[in-house]
C-alpha angles and dihedrals in degrees: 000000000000094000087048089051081048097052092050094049089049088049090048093056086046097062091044094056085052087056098033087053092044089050086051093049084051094060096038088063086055096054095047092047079051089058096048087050097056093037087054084056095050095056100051100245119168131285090246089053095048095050080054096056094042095047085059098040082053092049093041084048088057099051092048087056095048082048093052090045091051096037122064134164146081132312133276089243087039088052089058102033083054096044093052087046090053083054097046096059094039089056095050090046084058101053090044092052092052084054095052088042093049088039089055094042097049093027091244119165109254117247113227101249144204100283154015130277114211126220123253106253093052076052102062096030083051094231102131124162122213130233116229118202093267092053102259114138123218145174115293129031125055126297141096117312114248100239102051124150103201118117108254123203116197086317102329117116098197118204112186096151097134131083080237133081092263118157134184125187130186134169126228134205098217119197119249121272124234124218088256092055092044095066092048105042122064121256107280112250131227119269106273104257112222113225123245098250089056103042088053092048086047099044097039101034132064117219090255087051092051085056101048101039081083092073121023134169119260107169141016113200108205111197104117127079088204148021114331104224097182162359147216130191127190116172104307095341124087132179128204133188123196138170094281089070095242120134096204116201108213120192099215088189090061114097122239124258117279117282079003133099087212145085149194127262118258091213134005113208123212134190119079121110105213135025113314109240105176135020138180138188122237129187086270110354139059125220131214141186125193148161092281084076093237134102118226128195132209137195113245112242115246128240095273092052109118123224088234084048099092096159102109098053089047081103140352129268102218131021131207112197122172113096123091102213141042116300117243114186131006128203133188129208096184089181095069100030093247131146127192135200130189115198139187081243088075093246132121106201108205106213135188118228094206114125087212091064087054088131098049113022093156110098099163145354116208132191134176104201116288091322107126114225112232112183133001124209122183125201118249088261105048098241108115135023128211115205117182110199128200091265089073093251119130117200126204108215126196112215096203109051089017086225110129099227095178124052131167134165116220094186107242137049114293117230097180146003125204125180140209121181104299095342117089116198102214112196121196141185078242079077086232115116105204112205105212133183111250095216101048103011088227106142119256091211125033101222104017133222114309104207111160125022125222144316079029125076139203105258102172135035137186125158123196132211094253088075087263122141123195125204142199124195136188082246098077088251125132113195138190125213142177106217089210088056092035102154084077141029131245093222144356128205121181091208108154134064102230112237108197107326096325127092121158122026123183123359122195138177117241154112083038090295134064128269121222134182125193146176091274093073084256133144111185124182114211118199134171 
């Protein structure tokens, strides 16, 4: 990029040395017309020939004059005085710049050179001052402005503005004290030594790196032919559903193939359709939702099921039919036995899990107007039920008395809802993640987080008992982020390939990292 910004300001002077040597011609031609003019006169030519010449020199001298309107810059010899100056001070920062670097490296005390550095900020904005040899500074070449405010020791302007571990450094060619000045002005101090930890961070990372060597990936697990919708983690199992219509078991404790990051399935389940879109683990068995409008449920595979065994996700073990369109969102209260499912047809079907309700799983079947439920989520306990629906309203339903006691409207349709004890983490196409109190649904912070900007939208949602929220946007971007420091983010990570307009998919918690999917059929596992 530097060398391309280079290369067009080279270009620039080129083009105003053309014009600069064309404006010159032009007066050259005056001149000479000026000479045959006077020549003519010396020689005693006639009147008539003399008004000739004149009336040339005049419209030569005119043309000069529009050339010189249309035509500014500097001179050919200021071009290249200029030209050798630029060089000359590029070649002494650089020397200077191969001291500090030597004297970083060794641990050797800087030299005051030559010359100035200027700090970053006169840099970029082009204002430099230059050094004479007595130490004054004034306008033009490189050097300190005059008026800065930053504190100097003994020629070190320090810059530690940042929450990070930023350093700038910059020598400075002070001028010489008098005795007068020596009485009045403090001892100067040694120049302030960098460890060893942070010269090494500074001189081998870049500031993203810095950033995202919190979180790396340390696996990939393959398994799905399309677009990976969602996950679901318990203990060391996780499940996850994608548009092939595969629910595929993984086993997070297993260790990846030899020389790979990545693993086989334990189970591969079979029997949808049409694309899985949800899925949910069970205590032994996994549940899915897809585009064929039904939920289908499969038995786990034990401990001494092979990889290779695939006999027990052939079909699935259990069937819930009742909706009419696709099914969004499932949810699971194991405690009570209770599945829910939320579909495109504005309905959330309420099922049992018992095998002894085989015949009649359906136990109700709640709307709310023509609002479309998008994701269910239930309490550990089974309780209550929260549903967010593409108006941007969340309800809070209790089981029990099927009354919604809390309602609260977050302004935009809700792609996804996590919980953590009493906090839930609300992500919405609006790319803004509101964190709500479960009990009251008063909002924990008064703007929420806002984690991806337009035309992109938070997708995915998880948040963590260490006050840490995890987000996944249609972007590719997985982000980390800490709800009491909500305006940036902890860490950013770009770890999907985006596939249309969609990126990552579903995020999770779990195995001491964090779990994303995405629209590439991948499943990657982050951890610090």
């Amino acid at each position: 990029m530097e060398w391309e910004v280079e290369r067009i300001r080279l270009k620039a002077k080129i083009s105003a040395s053309e014009k600069r040597i064309a404006q010159l011609s032009t007066l050259y031609t005056v001149s000479q017309k000026h000479v045959a003019m006077l020549e003519t006169m010396l020689k005693g030519g006639t009147k008539g020939e003399v008004k000739h010449v004149a009336s040339e020199v005049k419209q030569a001298a005119n043309e000069a004059r529009q050339a010189v309107k249309e035509v500014s810059g500097i001179g050919v010899a200021d071009i290249v005085e200029v030209t050798r100056g630029t060089r000359e001070r590029g070649r002494k920062l650089l020397e200077q710049c191969m001291e500090e670097i030597e004297a970083l490296t060794n641990g050797v005390d800087l030299q005051p050179p030559e010359i100035m550095a200027a700090p970053l900020e006169s840099l970029r904005r082009g204002e430099f001052s230059s050094v004479n040899s007595k130490g004054d500074t004034s306008s033009g070449s490189l050097g300190v402005p005059k008026d800065t405010d930053e504190p100097q020791l003994n020629g070190i302007i320090e810059s530690d503005r940042s929450a990070s571990d930023s350093l700038l450094l910059v020598s400075a060619h002070m001028p010489k004290r008098t005795s007068d000045d020596e009485e009045s002005q403090p001892e100067q101090r040694p120049i302030r030594r960098i460890s060893e930890q942070r010269r090494r961070r500074r001189m081998s990372l870049t500031v993203d790196e810095v950033d995202n060597a919190q979180w790396h990936e340390t696996r990939v697990l393959a398994g799905h032919m399309d677009c990976v919708r969602a996950i679901s983690v318990q203990n060391d199992l996780m499940a996850s559903a994608a548009d092939d219509g595969l629910v595929v078991i993984w086993d997070l404790a297993q260790k990846p193939r030899a020389r790979a990051r990545d693993m086989a399935p334990k189970s591969i389940c079979r029997g949808h359709l049409a694309a899985a879109t949800s899925v949910v683990l069970g205590a032994d068995c996994v549940y899915a939702g897809g585009l064929d409008s039904t939920v289908r449920a499969w038995t786990l595979p034990t401990d001494s099921t092979s990889a290779s065994d695939d006999v027990t996700g052939v079909f699935p073990a259990r069937e819930f039919v009742g909706h009419t369109d696709a099914v969004w969102s499932v949810a699971l209260a194991p405690r009570v036995s209770l599945l829910a499912s939320a579909s495109a047809d504005a309905t959330c079907r309420i099922w049992s899990t018992d095998s002894r309700m085989s015949s009649t799983p359906l136990c109700a079947t709640w709307t709310s107007g023509k609002q479309v439920p998008t994701c269910v989520l239930f309490t550990d306990d089974g309780a209550r039920l929260t549903i967010g629906y593409d108006s941007g309203t969340v309800d809070v339903r209790d089981m029990a008395a099927a009354n919604n006691p809390v309602m609260f409207d977050c302004g935009s349709r809700i792609t996804q809802i996590a919980r953590y004890d009493n906090v839930y983490a609300v992500a919405c196409v609006s790319g803004v993640v509101h964190l709500c109190d479960s009990r009251t649904g008063a909002s924990v912070l008064s703007t929420g987080i806002s984690a991806y900007p337009k035309p992109h939208v938070v997708t995915a949602v998880d948040i963590s008992s260490n006050s840490s929220v995890v987000t996944g946007g249609s972007d590719g971007v997985v982000k980390w982020w800490d709800w009491r420091r909500p305006l940036t983010s902890v860490c950013e990570i770009r770890a999907h390939k985006q596939k249309a307009d969609e990126g990552v998919c579903a995020v999770a918690y779990a195995a001491g990292g964090v779990l994303s999917a995405g629209a590439d059929s991948l499943i990657k596992l982050f951890q610090q």
